[in-house]
C-alpha positions, 0 to 999 in steps of 0.5 A: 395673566399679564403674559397671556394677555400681551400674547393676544395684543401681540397676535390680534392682527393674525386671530382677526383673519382666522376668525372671519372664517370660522364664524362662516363655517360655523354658520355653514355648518349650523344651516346644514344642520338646519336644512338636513332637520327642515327636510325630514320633517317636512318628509314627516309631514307629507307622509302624515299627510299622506296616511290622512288623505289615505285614512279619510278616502277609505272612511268615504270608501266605506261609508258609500258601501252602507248607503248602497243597502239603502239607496238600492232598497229605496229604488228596488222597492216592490211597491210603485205609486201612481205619482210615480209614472204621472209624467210618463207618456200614454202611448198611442192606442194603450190602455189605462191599464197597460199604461199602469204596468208599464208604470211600474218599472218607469216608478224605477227609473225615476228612482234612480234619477232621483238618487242619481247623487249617489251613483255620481259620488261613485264616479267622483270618488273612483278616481281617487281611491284607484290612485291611492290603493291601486286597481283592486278597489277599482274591481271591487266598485265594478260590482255596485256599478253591475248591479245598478246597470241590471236594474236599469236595464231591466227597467228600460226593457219592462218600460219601453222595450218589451211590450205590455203584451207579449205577441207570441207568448212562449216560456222563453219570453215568460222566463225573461221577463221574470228575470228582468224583473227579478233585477227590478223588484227586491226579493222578487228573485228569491234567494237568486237575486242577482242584484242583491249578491253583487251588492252584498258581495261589494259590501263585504269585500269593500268592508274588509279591503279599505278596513285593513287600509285604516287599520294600517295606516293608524297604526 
């Protein structure tokens, strides 16, 4: 034991410098460690963070797809109210009456004002959906924004286009305006309701799309 010990007095000057160097290395070698740890969690975390930024998009995705059936049966509602039409305009020589039919396609354009939060939501959250799931989601909105292109133009013409009173009734213009307001009133165009087979179809081909994504991403 004794010998041991007078070795390492006699050595001591010899150990002192090797070890500086040692206890580096080892520190080196413990913060690459560290660091090489620290990169593939913080990795893992971008990726986490990643799936809930994708999980809560498609949740959004969805939840505009069900308040379309409701916000479109609200602005295709056959049935018009006088308040409705107040604020529009009596033109010259027009009749009360005239004024009334006019009135009820005006009561849908106010209805889409009046929902135009929506429509705006659409806007806001298309671009975060295309980044996120590529251009395939941005065609399946392209149905809900047809859809409500059909009724407001349909709405504009019935309102401020067309008049009241066709100047040289034909089956041509009779059969036009019962397609205009076929897109304007829900159930008007029968089982042919163009507007409602845009939004059904962007309903289920939305539904099925961003439900795999969640499905995926949870899994």
């Amino acid at each position: 034991m004794h010998q041991v010990h007078d070795w390492f007095l006699a050595h001591y000057e010899v150990l002192k410098d090797f070890a500086g160097p040692v206890v580096s290395l080892l520190g080196i070698v413990a913060a690459s460690v560290a660091a090489i740890c620290g990169f593939k969690s913080f990795d893992r975390w971008k990726r986490e963070q990643l799936e809930e930024r994708r999980i809560d998009v498609a949740l959004e995705g969805l939840a505009i797809a069900r308040e379309s059936k409701y916000v479109f049966a609200r602005i295709r509602n056959p049935n018009g109210f006088e308040g409705e039409w107040r604020s529009m305009q009596l033109r010259d020589g027009e009749s009360e009456s005239d004024r009334g039919r006019r009135g009820s396609s005006y009561a849908t354009l106010v209805r889409l004002q009046t929902d135009q939060d929506f429509f705006d939501r659409v806007s806001r959250f298309l671009p975060k959906a295309v980044a996120l799931f590529g251009d395939a989601v941005e065609g399946l909105f392209e149905r809900l924004e047809f859809a409500e292109s059909l009724v407001r133009d349909a709405a504009v013409q019935l309102t401020y286009q067309l008049p009241v009173q066709p100047e040289k009734p034909s089956k041509e213009d009779f059969d036009h305006r019962m397609q205009l307001r076929s897109y304007l009133w829900a159930g008007f165009g029968g089982e042919s309701d163009g507007v409602e087979i845009e939004l059904q179809t962007f309903r289920s081909e939305t539904e099925v799309f961003l439900r795999k994504i969640i499905k995926r991403e949870s899994e």
